[in-house]
C-alpha positions as CSV (number, residue, x, y, z in Angstrom):
1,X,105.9,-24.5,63.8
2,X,102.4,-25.9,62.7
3,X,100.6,-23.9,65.3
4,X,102.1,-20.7,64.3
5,X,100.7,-21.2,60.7
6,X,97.8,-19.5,61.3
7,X,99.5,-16.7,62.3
8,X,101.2,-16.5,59.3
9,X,98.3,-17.0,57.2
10,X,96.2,-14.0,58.1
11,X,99.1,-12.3,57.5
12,X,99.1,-12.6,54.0
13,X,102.5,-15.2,54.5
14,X,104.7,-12.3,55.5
15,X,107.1,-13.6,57.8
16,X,108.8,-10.1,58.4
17,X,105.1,-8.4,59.7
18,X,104.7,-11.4,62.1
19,X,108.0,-10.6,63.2
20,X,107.9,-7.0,63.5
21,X,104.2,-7.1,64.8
22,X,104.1,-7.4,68.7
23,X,101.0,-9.2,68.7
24,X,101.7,-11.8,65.6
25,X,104.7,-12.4,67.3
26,X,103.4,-12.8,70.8
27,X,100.5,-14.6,69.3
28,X,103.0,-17.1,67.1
29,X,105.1,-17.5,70.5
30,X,102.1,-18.6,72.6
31,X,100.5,-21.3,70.1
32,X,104.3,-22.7,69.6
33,X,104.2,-23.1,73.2
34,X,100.7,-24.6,73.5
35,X,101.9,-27.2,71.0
36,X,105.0,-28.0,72.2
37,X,103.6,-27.6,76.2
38,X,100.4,-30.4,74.7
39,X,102.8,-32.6,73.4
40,X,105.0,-33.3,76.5
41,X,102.0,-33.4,78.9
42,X,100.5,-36.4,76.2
43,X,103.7,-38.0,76.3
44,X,104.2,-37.9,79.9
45,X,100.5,-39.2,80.3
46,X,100.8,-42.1,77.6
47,X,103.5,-43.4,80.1
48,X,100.6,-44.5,82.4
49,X,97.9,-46.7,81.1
50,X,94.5,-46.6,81.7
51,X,93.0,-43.5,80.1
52,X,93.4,-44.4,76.3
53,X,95.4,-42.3,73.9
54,X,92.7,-39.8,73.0
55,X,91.4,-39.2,76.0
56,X,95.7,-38.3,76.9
57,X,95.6,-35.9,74.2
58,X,91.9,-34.1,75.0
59,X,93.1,-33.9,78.7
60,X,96.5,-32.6,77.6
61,X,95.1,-30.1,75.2
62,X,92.7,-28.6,77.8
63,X,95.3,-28.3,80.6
64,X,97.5,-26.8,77.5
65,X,95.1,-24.3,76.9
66,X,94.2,-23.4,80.1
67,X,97.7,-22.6,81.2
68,X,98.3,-20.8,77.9
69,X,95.4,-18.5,78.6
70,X,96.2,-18.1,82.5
71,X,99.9,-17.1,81.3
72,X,98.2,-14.5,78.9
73,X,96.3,-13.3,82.1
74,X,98.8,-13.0,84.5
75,X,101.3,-11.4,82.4
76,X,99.0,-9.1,80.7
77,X,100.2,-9.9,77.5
78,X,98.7,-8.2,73.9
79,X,97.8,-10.8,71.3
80,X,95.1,-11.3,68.7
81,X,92.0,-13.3,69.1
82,X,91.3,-14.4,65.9
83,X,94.9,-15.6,65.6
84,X,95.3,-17.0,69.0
85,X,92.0,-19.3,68.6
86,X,92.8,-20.3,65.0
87,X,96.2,-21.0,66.3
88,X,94.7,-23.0,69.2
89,X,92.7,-25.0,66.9
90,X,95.8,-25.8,64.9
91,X,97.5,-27.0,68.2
92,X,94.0,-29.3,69.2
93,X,94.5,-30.5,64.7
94,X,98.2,-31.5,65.2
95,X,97.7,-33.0,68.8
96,X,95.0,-35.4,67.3
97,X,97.4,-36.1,64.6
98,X,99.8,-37.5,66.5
99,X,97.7,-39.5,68.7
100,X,95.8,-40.8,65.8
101,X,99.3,-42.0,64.3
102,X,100.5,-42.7,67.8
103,X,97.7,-46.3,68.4
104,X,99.0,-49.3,68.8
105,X,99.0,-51.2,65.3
106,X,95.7,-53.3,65.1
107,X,96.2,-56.7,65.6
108,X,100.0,-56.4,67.0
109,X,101.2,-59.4,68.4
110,X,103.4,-60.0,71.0
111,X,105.9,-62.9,70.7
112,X,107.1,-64.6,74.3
113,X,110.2,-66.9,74.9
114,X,109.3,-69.6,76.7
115,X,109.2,-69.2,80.4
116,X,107.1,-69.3,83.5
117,X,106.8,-65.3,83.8
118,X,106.0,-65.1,80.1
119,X,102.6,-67.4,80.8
120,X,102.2,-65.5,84.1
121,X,101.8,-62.5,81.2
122,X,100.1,-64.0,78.4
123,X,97.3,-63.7,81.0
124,X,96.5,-60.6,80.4
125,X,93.7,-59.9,78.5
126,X,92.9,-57.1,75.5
127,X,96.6,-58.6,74.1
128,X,97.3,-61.0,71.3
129,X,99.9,-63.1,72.6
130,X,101.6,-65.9,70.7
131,X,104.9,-68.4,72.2
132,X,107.3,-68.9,70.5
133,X,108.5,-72.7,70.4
134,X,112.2,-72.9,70.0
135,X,115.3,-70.4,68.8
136,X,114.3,-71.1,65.5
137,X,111.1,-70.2,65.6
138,X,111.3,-66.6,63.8
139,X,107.8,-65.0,63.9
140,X,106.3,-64.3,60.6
141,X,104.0,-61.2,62.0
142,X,105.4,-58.3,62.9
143,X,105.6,-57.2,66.9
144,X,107.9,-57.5,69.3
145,X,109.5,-59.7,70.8
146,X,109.4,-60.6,75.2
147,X,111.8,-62.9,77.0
148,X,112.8,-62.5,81.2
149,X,116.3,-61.5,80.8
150,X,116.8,-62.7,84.2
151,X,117.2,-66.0,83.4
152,X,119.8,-68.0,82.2
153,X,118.8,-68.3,78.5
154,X,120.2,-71.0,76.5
155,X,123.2,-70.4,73.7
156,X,120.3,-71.3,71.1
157,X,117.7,-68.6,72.2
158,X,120.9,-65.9,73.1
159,X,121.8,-66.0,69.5
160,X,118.2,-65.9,68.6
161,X,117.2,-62.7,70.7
162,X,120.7,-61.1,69.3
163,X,119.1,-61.8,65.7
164,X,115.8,-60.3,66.9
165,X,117.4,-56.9,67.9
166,X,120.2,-57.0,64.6
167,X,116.4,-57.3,62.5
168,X,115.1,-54.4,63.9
169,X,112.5,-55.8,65.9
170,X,111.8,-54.7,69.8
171,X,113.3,-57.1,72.4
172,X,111.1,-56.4,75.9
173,X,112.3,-57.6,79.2
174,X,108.9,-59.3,80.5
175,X,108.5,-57.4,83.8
176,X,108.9,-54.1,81.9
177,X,106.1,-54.7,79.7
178,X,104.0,-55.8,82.6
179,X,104.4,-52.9,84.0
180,X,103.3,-51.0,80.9
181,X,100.2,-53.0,80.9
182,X,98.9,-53.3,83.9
183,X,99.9,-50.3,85.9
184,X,101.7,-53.0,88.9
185,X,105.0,-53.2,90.2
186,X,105.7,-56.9,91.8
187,X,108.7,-55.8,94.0
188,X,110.9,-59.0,94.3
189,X,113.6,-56.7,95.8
190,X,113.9,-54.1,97.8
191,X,116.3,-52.0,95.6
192,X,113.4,-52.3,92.5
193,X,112.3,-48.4,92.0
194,X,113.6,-46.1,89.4
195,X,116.6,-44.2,91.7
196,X,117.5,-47.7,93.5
197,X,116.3,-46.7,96.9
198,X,113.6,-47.3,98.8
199,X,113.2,-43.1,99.2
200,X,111.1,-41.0,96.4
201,X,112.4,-38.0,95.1
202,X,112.8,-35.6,98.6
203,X,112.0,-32.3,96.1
204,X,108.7,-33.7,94.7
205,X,107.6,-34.9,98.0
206,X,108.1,-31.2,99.5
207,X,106.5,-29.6,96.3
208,X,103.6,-31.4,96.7
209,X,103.6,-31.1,100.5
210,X,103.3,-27.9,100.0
211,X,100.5,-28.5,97.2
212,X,98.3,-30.1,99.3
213,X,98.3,-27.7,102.1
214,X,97.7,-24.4,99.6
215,X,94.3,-26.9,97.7
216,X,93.8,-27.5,101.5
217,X,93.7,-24.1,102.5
218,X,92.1,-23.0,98.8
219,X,88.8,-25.9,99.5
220,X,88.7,-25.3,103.1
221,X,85.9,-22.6,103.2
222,X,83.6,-24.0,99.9
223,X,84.0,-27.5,102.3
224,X,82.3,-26.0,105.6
225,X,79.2,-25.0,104.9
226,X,78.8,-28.7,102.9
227,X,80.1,-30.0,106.3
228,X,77.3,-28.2,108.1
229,X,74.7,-29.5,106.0
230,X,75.8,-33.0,105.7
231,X,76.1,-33.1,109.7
232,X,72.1,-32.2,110.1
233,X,71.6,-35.0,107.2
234,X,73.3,-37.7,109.6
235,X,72.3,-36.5,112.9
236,X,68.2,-36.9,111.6
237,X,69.1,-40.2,109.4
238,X,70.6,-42.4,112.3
239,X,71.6,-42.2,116.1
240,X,75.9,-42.0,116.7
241,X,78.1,-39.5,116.2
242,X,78.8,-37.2,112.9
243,X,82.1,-38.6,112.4
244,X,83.8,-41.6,112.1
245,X,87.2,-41.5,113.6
246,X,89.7,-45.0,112.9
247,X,93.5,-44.9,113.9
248,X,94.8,-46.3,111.1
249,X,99.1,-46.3,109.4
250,X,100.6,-43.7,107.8
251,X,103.4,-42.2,106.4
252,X,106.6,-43.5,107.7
253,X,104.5,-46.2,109.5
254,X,102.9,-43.7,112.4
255,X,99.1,-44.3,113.3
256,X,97.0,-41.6,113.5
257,X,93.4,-40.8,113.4
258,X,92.0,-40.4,110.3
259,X,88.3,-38.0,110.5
260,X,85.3,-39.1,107.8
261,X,82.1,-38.7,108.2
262,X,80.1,-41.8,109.6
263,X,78.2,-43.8,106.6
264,X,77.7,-47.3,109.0
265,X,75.8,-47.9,112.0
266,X,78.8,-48.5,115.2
267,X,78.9,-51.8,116.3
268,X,81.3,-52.7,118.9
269,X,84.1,-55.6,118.3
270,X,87.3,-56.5,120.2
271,X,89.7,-59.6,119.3
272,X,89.3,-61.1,115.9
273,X,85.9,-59.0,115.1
274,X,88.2,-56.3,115.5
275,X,89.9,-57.1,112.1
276,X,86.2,-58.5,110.2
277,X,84.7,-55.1,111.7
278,X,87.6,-52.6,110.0
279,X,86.2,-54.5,106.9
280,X,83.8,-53.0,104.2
281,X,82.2,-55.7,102.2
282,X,79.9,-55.7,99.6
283,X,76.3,-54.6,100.4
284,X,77.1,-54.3,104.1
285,X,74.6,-54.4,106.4
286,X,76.1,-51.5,108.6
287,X,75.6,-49.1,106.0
288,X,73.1,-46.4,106.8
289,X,70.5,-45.0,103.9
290,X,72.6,-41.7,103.5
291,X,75.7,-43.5,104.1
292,X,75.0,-45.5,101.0
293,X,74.9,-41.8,99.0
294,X,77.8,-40.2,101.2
295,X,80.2,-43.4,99.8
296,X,78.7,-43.7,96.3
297,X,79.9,-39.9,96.1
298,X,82.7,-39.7,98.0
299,X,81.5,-36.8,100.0
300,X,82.1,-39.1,103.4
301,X,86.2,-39.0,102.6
302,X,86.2,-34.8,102.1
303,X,86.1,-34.4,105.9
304,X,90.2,-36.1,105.5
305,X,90.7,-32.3,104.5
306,X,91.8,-31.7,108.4
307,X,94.4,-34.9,108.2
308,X,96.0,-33.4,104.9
309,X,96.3,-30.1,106.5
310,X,98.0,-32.1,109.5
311,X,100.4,-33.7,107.5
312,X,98.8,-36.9,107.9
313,X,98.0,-37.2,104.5
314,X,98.2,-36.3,101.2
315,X,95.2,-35.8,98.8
316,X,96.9,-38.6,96.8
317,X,98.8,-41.3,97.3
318,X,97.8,-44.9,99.0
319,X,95.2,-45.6,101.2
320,X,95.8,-45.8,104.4
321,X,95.2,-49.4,106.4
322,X,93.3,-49.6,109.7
323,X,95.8,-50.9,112.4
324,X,94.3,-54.4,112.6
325,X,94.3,-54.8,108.5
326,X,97.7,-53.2,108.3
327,X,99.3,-55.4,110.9
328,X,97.6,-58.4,109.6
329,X,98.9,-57.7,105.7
330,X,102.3,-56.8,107.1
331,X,103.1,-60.6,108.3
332,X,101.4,-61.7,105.3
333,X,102.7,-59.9,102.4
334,X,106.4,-59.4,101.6
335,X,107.2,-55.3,101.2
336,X,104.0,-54.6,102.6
337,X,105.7,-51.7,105.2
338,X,107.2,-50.6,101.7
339,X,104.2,-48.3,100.9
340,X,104.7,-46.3,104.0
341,X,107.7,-44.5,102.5
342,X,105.1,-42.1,100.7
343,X,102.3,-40.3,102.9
344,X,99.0,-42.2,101.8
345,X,96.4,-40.5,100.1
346,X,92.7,-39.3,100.0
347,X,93.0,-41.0,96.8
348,X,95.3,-43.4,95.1
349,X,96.8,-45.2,91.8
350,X,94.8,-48.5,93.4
351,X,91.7,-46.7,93.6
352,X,91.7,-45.8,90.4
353,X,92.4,-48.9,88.9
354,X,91.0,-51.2,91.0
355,X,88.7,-49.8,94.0
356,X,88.0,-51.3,97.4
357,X,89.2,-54.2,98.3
358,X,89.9,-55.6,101.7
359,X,91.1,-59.9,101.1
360,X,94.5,-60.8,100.8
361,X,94.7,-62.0,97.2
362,X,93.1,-58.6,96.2
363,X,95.5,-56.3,98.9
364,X,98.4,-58.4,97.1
365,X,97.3,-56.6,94.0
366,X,96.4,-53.5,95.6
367,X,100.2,-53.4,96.9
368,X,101.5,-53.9,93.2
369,X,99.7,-50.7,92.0
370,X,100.8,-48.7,95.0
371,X,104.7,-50.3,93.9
372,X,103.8,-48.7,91.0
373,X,103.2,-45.2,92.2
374,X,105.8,-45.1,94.5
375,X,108.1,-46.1,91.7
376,X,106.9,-43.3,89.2
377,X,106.4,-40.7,92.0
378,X,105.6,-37.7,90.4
379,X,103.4,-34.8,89.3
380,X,102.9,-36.9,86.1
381,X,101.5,-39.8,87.8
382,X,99.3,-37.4,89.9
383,X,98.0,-35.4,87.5
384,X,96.8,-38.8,85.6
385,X,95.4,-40.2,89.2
386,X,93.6,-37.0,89.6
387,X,91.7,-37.3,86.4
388,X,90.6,-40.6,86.3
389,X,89.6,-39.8,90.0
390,X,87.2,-37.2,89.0
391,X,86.1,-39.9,86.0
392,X,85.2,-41.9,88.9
393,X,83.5,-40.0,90.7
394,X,81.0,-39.2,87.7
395,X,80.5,-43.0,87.2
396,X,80.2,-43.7,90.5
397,X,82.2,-46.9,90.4
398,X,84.7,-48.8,92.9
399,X,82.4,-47.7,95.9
400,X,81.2,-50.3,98.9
């Protein structure tokens, strides 16, 4: 009840006028809920790495706050304003508490049994890693402890991992805390998502079906007159059409034609060009002067508006693949087809944490973030995608 305190305070401590006062009360009711409403939305977001613990709790604070003063709005509810922003300011105090106390320990080190997987994730840097040798090699620091549980672990290092847990110490299967870390899901199976199915969750898919079409809908006339203008801007800065139009995979593994705005000079291709031409590389000579601007701010993807409201796409969710790239990393990468089960996005989890990329080593690792996000599907996920999106977009960053 920390964030009612303030309530109580400028009431001179007494707990029977808060009580019998409509506004205390409702006043003491909403900053309880801000706190508690703060505190699941940073725990849900800690989940996902990436945006650091405080920026988690000044995102979940403002989205707190904001939906504690559009509830106050739409109901029409009485409160105080003194108590309601001293309260508020005891929810933002406590928040920052707990993710002050919730950082990782400096210098934690992360013991590893022995095993190929184990170096495969001492690799990853920012992480003080140490092997252990044998059984009896108890670590001295404290941290916890990783092993792949999948193997068949000797009697010696059984018994040992048994005496880890007994001690108190954490025991981490070694894909689990990759996934932690990096944001990837390496699906070796095709049963490896949360429900055991290759199929998301059916409700969230239609809540945020419907989501996208209401934003959609919402956007749609603010977007048209930018359209207008951005048109003229192409048509004067070089000759072809306004729009760029690709068939490319989608959800359930149906092409369609995904609508942007043209940023590259048209060149034609057939047979292998085909598949070099539906590349973007680096510095690419194709790209026009305002195509350079459109990309950097993403202004050239806003015209996908019209496939969202077709049900072609989602404003999140993985990129779709033009058909030459897609069939290509099909007969290349195991599970590829896998990332169709979820309708592919304006933007995605691999966008955010990695950008364009078009070469098979870096699709490889494309496909283990989009693993990821099919495996957490949910508004938790997008909410987190959404944010660091718009972080992007200020810094400009993973554009070609």
């Amino acid at each position: 009840m920390a964030a009612s305190t303030p309530s109580l305070l400028l009431a001179g401590g007494d707990v029977e006028f808060v009580l019998s006062d409509p506004n205390a009360l409702v006043t003491a009711l909403l900053s309880f809920g801000a706190l508690v409403l703060a505190v699941v939305l940073f725990r849900r977001a800690e989940a996902f790495p990436g945006l650091g613990v405080m920026f988690n709790v000044l995102w979940a604070l403002s989205l707190s706050i904001f939906i504690t003063l559009i509830a106050i709005l739409a109901l029409r509810l009485d409160y105080s304003r003194l108590t309601l922003a001293t309260s508020l300011f005891s929810v933002s105090g406590c928040l920052l508490l707990i993710g002050f106390f919730n950082r990782n320990p400096a210098g934690q080190v992360f013991h590893l049994v022995p095993s190929d997987t184990t170096e495969q994730l001492a690799r990853v840097p920012g992480i003080s890693w140490k092997m252990l040798k044998q059984p009896t090699d108890w670590p001295r620091e404290d941290g916890p402890i990783v092993a792949d549980l999948r193997l068949d672990l000797t009697d010696d290092w059984e018994r040992a991992l048994a005496d880890f847990v007994l001690s108190g110490r954490q025991v981490y299967h070694v894909k689990q805390l990759q996934e932690m870390l990096t944001g990837r899901v390496q699906i070796e199976h095709p049963s490896e998502n949360s429900f055991g199915t290759l199929a998301p969750s059916e409700t969230y898919a239609a809540l945020k079906r419907a989501f996208d079409i209401v934003f959609a809908l919402v956007l749609l006339p603010f977007l048209l007159p930018l359209f207008a203008t951005v048109a003229v801007l192409i048509k004067f800065d070089s000759a072809g059409p306004v729009f760029f139009r690709q068939t490319r995979i989608g959800y359930r593994g149906q092409p369609f034609r995904v609508i942007k705005f043209r940023t590259m000079v048209e060149r034609p291709a057939d047979g292998e060009e085909c598949r070099e031409s539906a590349k973007t590389l680096t510095g690419d000579s194709r790209i026009t002067r305002l195509g350079r601007f459109l990309r950097r701010s993403r202004i050239d993807e806003l015209p996908q508006v019209f496939n969202v409201l077709r049900g072609h796409m989602s404003w999140i969710g993985p990129r779709p693949e033009a058909v030459p790239l897609s069939e290509w990393y099909t007969a290349e990468l195991p599970y590829y087809r896998y990332r169709h089960v979820v309708r592919p996005g304006i933007t995605g989890w691999a966008q955010v944490n990695q950008g364009h990329v078009t070469e098979l080593d870096e699709v490889l690792d494309k496909l283990h973030f989009d693993f990821y996000y099919i495996k957490h599907f949910s508004a938790w996920i997008d909410i987190t995608i959404l944010v660091r999106t718009i972080l992007t977009l200020l810094s400009g960053s993973g554009a070609r």
